[in-house]
N, C-alpha and C positions, 0 to 999 in steps of 0.2 A: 809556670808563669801564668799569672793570672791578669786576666785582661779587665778594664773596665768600660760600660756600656757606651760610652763614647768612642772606643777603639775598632766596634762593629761597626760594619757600612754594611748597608741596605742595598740591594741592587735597583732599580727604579725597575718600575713595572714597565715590561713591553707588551704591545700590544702585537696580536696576531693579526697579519695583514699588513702592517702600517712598515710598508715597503719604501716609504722617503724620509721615514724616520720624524717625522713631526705631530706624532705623537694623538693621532688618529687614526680611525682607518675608513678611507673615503672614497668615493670616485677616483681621484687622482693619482690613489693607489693600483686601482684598477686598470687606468689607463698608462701607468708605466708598466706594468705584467704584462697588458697586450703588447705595448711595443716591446719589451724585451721578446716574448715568445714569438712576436712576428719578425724578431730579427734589426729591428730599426735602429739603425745605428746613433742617431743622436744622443741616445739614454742608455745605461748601462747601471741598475740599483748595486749598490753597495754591498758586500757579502756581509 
């Protein structure tokens, strides 16, 4: 069966780091890593 090039999907590029998912990777990133590693329960990133 053959497919045509509209049938392929792209995976969108992720970036490394970009731990809240909005498609940067920033301070804010950083500051949800500390709280996770420090334990802080308000925040818990996504797997």
């Amino acid at each position: 069966m053959r497919g045509n090039i509209e049938d392929i999907s792209v995976p969108d590029k992720s970036i490394e780091g970009d731990i809240n998912a909005d498609g940067e990777f920033n301070v804010s990133d950083a500051v949800i890593l500390q709280k996770w590693l420090l334990n802080v329960s308000d925040y818990a990133p996504d797997d």
